[in-house]
N, C-alpha and C positions, 0 to 999 in steps of 0.2 A: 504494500500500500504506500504511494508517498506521503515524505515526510512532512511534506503542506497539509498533507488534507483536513478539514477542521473539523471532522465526523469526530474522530479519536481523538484529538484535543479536547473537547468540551467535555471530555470524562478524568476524573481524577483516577487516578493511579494508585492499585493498592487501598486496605482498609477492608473493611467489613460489604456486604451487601443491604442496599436500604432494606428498611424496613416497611409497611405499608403504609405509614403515616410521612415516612419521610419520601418516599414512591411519590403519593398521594402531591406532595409538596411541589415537590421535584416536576411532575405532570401539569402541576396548576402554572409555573412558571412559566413553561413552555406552550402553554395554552393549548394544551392536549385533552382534549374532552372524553370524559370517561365510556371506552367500548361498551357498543352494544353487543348483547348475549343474545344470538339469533334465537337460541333456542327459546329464552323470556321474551323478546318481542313477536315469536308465533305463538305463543300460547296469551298472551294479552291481544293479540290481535284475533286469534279464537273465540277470545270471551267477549271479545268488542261485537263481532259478527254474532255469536250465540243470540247478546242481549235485543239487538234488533228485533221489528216487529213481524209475524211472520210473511214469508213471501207470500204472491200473488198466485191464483192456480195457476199449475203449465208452465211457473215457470223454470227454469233452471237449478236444481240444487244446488250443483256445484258449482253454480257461477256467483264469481263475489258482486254485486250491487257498487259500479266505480265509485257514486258518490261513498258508499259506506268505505271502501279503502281512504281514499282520496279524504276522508274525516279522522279516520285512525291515524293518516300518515302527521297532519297536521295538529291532533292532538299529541300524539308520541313527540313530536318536536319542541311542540311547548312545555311536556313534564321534564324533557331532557334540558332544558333553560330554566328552571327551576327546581335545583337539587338538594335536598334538606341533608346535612350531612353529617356526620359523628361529629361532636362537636370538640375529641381532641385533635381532630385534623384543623381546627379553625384557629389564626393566627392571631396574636394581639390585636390587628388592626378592624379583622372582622367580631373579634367579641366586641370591643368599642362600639360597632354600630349596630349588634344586637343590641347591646346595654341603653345604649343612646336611644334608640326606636321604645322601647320598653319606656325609659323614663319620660319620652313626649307624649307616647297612648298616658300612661300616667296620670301624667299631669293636664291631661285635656279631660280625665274623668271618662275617659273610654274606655280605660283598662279596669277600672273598677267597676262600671257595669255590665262586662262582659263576662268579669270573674262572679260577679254576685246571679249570674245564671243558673252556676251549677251549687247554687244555695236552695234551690227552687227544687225539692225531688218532686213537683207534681208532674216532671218530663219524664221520671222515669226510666235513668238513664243507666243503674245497677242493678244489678240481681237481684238485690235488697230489697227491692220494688215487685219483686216477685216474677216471673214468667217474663210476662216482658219484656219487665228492664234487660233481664238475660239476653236478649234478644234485641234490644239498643243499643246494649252498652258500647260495643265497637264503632256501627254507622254512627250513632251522637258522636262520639268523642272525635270520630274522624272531621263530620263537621265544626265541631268546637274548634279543635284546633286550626279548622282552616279560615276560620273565622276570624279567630288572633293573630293568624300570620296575614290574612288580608287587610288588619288593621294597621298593623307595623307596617306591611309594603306600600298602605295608601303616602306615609310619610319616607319609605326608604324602598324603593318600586324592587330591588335587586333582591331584598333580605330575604330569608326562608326561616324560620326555624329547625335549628340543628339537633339530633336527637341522640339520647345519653345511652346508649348499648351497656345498661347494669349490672348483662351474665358476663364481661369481660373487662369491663370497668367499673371496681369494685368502691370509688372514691365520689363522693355526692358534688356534684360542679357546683363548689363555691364561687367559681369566678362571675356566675349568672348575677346580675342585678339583685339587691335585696331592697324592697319596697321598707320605709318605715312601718313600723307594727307588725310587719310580718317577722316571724321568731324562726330561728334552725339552730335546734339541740344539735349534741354531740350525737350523729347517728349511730343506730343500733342500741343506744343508752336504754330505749323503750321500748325494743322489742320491734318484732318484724325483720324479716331476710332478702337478702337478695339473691334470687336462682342463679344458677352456675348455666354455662351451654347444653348440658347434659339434659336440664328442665326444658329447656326451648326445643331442643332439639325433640324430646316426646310432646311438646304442643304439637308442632309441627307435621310430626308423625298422624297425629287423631286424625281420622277420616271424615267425620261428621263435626257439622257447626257449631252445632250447639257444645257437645263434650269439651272442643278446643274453645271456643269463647268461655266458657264458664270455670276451665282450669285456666286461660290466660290473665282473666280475672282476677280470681283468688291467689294463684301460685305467682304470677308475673306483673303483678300490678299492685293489690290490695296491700299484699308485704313490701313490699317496694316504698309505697306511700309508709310505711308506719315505719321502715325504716328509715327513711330521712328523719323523722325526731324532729317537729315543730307545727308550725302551720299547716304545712303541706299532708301532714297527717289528719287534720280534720277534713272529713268528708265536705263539709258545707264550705269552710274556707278556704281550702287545696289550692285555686287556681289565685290564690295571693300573689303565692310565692313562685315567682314566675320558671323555676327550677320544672314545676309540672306541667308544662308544655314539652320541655325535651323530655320527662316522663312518658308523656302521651306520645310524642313522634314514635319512639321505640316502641310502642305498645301498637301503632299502627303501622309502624315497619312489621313487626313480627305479623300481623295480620296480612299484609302483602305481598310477603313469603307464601303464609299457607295458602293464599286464594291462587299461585300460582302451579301447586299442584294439586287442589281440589273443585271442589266447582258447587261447593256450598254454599248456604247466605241463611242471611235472617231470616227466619219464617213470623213475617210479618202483614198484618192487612188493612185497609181501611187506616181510620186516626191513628191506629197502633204504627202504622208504617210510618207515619206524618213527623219529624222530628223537630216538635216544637222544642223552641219560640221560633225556628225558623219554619219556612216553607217545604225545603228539602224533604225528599222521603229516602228512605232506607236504600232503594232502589237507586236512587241517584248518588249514593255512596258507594256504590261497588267496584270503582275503579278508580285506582289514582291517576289512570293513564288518563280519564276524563276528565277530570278533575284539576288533571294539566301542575302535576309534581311528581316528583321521581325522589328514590333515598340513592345515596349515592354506596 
C-alpha cells in the first residue's frame, strides 16, 4: 500500500480495540449512520403491510400496494433521524441540552402538567388497575413518553430522549437534571432490584403478550422504580424526576425487541383501547417505525 495513502493514517497504531461506546463515538465523528439490519427492516416492514386494511376482492396477495411501500420507506427514514440512544454513549455536550430542554419545559409549567398525568390512575395505565391497565400499560407509557420528548423537541427540534439499559448498567444516571423537591435516596437503601440480561432475555423469550407485559412490568420496571430510592419511587409522582423517562425509553426499547419476533399486542377495544387524556389508541402505538423513532 503507499506510504501516502491516508486510509491507514487516520488509524492509530497499536493499543486495545474500541469498545462499543467508544465504536459508537468514533462513528458519530465520522458521521456514519448506524447500519441497517435487513433482517429488522423486513420484519417491520411485515408488520407495517400486516396492519393495513384489508385488500380489495381479486386483488393480488402478493402484490405490495406502492403507496403502502413508498409510506414505510418514508417513515423508516424519519425513525432513523431520530434515535433515542443509551444515554452512556451521550457526551457532555448532549447531556447539556437534554438538561437544558428539561429545565425550559420546567419552567414554562409544561413539564409539571405533563408529569401530574400519571397522578390521574383513572387512565388506567398498570396492572394495578386490574385487567386492563395490564393491557395499557406498555401502548400509555409509549405515548407518554412520546409526548415529553415532543415537548423538549418543540424547544430543541434534534433532542430525543436517551434511554438507561438497567440489566447492564447497574448505576442510577445522576447526571439527568434534578427538579427542586424532587428527592433520590441512596439507591437500593429501600429495596427493589435491578434485572441482570438473563431476566430480559426470558421476557423476550415469552410468546404471548400478555405473560411478557405483565412480567416486564413487575420484574423490569416496578423494581426498577423502587430501586432508585426517592421520588421516582412513588407511583403518582414518578414522572418528577425526570430520571423516569430514560426509565421508560428502556422499558419501550425492551418492548421493541419483543414485537420484532412476535406478533402480539394488547387485546384491547372500544374506550378501553382509547389512551386517555390523549386521542391515541393502543393500535396507533404498535410501531415505533410509525411513530417515526428508532433506539439506537
Amino acid at each position: 500500500m503507499p506510504a501516502n495513502d491516508q486510509t491507514t493514517a487516520a488509524f492509530p497504531v497499536g493499543g486495545r480495540f474500541p469498545d462499543r461506546t467508544e465504536l459508537l463515538r468514533l462513528q458519530d465523528s465520522w458521521g456514519v449512520s448506524p447500519l441497517l439490519d435487513p433482517e429488522v427492516v423486513a420484519v417491520r416492514f411485515d408488520r407495517h403491510i400486516a396492519a393495513l386494511p384489508p385488500r380489495p376482492a381479486g386483488a393480488d396477495p402478493g402484490l405490495v400496494p406502492v403507496g403502502a411501500a413508498r409510506e414505510f420507506v418514508v417513515q423508516l427514514a424519519a425513525s432513523l433521524a431520530r434515535v433515542r440512544a443509551d444515554h452512556r454513549t451521550l457526551d457532555s455536550a448532549a447531556k447539556d441540552r437534554f438538561n437544558e430542554a428539561l429545565q425550559a419545559a420546567h419552567a414554562s409549567g409544561a413539564y409539571g402538567k405533563l408529569a401530574a398525568a400519571h397522578a390521574d390512575m383513572s387512565h388506567r395505565m398498570h396492572s394495578m388497575s386490574g385487567p386492563i391497565g395490564a393491557q395499557r400499560f406498555l401502548p400509555w407509557h409509549r405515548r407518554y413518553l412520546l409526548e415529553l420528548e415532543n415537548l423538549l423537541r418543540a424547544g430543541t427540534p434534534t433532542l430525543t430522549v436517551p434511554y438507561w439499559d438497567y440489566a447492564n448498567d447497574h448505576a442510577r444516571p445522576d447526571w439527568v437534571w434534578q427538579p427542586p423537591q424532587v428527592v433520590r435516596d441512596t439507591p437500593g437503601a429501600n429495596g427493589g432490584s435491578l434485572p441482570d440480561q438473563s431476566v430480559i432475555d426470558g421476557l423476550l423469550a415469552r410468546s404471548r403478550y400478555t405473560p411478557f407485559t405483565s412480567h416486564l412490568e413487575t420484574d423490569a420496571h416496578n423494581q426498577v422504580h423502587n430501586w432508585c430510592n426517592g421520588t421516582i419511587s412513588d407511583i403518582m409522582a414518578s414522572p418528577h424526576d425526570p430520571i423516569f423517562w430514560l426509565l421508560h425509553a428502556n422499558v419501550d426499547r425492551i418492548w421493541d425487541r419483543w414485537q420484532l419476533n412476535h406478533s402480539g399486542h394488547p387485546s384491547l377495544t372500544g374506550k378501553d383501547a382509547t389512551l386517555d387524556p390523549w386521542t391515541s389508541t393502543a393500535t396507533d402505538e404498535r410501531s415505533i417505525t410509525t411513530l417515526g423513532y428508532s433506539y439506537a
